[in-house]
C-alpha positions as CSV (number, residue, x, y, z in Angstrom):
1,X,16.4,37.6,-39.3
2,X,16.6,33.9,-39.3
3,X,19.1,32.1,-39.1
4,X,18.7,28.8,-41.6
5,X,22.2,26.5,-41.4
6,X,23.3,24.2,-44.0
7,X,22.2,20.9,-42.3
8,X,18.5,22.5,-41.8
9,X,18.0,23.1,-45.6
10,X,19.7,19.5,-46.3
11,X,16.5,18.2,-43.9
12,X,13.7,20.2,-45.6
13,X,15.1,19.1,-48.6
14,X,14.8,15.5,-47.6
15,X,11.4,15.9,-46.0
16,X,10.0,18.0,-49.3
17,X,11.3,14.8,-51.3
18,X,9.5,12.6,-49.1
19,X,6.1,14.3,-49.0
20,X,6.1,15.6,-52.2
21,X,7.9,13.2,-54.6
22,X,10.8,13.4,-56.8
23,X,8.2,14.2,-60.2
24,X,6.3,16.8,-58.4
25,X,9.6,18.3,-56.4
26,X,11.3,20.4,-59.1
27,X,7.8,21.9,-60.1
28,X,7.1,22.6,-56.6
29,X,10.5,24.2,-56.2
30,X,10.0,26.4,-58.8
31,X,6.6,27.3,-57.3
32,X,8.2,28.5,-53.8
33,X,11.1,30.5,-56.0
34,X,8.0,31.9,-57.9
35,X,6.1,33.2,-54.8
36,X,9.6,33.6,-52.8
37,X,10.6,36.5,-55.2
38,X,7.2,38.0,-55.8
39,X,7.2,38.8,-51.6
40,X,10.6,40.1,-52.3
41,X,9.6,42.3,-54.4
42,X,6.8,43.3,-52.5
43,X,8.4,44.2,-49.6
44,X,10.9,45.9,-51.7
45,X,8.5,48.6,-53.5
46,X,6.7,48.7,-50.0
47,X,10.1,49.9,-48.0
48,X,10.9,52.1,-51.2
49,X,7.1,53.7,-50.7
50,X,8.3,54.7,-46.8
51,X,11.1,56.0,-47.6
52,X,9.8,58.1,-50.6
53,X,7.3,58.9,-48.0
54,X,9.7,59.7,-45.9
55,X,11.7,62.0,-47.7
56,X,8.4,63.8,-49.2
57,X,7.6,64.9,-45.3
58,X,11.1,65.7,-44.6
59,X,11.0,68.2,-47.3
60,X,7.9,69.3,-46.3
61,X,8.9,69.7,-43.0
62,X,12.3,71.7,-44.9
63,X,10.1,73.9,-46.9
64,X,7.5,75.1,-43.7
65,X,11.2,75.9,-41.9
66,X,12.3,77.8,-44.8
67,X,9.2,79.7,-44.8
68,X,9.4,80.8,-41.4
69,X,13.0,82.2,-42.8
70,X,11.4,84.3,-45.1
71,X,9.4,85.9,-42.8
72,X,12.0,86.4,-40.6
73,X,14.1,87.7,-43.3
74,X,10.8,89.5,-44.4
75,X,10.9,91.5,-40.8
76,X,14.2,92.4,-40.7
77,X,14.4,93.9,-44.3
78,X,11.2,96.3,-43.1
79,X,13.3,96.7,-39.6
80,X,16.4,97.9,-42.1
81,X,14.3,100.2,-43.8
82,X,12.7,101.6,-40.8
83,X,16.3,102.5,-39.3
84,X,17.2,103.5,-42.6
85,X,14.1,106.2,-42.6
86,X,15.3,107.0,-39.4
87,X,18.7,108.1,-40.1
88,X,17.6,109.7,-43.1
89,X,15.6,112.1,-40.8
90,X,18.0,112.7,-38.2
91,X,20.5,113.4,-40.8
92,X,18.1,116.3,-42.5
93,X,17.6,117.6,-39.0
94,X,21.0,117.8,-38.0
95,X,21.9,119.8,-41.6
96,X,18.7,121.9,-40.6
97,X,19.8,122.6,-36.6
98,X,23.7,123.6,-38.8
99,X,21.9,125.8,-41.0
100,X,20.1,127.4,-38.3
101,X,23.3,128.0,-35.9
102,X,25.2,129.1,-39.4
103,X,22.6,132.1,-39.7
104,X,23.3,135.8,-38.0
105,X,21.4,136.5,-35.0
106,X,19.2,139.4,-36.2
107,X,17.9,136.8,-38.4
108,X,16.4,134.6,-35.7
109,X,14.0,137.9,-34.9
């Protein structure tokens, strides 16, 4: 993101120990390693927040999909069972037509 060299800490250093002072400069340091980590950390929980967030709609978004399987798994099970009824019939018709054309003709008077 930034791009800090060597030489440019080496003159912030300097300047800090100019402004500031060498008895104030190692509690100020510790000040801006203070607040320095606390934004790390910050930013830290906040990009572990998105991507919880992120993964919570994605599964969302999984579960909705899987939901729309059922259904469709819902619709062919009652397709199965229709051609399944189906058959069923056509198979106690066609014994029925045998046993009919099995029978002696007087029989049909």
């Amino acid at each position: 993101m930034f791009e800090i060299g060597f030489s440019e800490l080496v003159m912030v250093a300097l300047v800090s120990l100019l402004v500031i002072g060498p008895e104030r400069l190692p509690k100020a340091a510790r000040l801006a390693g203070y607040w320095l980590g606390k934004t790390r950390a910050m930013i830290g929980s906040v990009k572990a927040e998105i991507q919880l967030e992120l993964r919570a709609e994605e599964m969302r978004q999984l579960f909705k999909d899987e939901s729309g399987l059922n259904e469709f798994q819902q619709l062919i099970d009652e397709t199965n069972e229709s051609v399944n009824s189906i058959q069923s019939s056509i198979t106690s018709l066609s014994k029925d037509s045998v046993d009919l054309t099995k029978r002696p003709p007087h029989e049909f008077e």
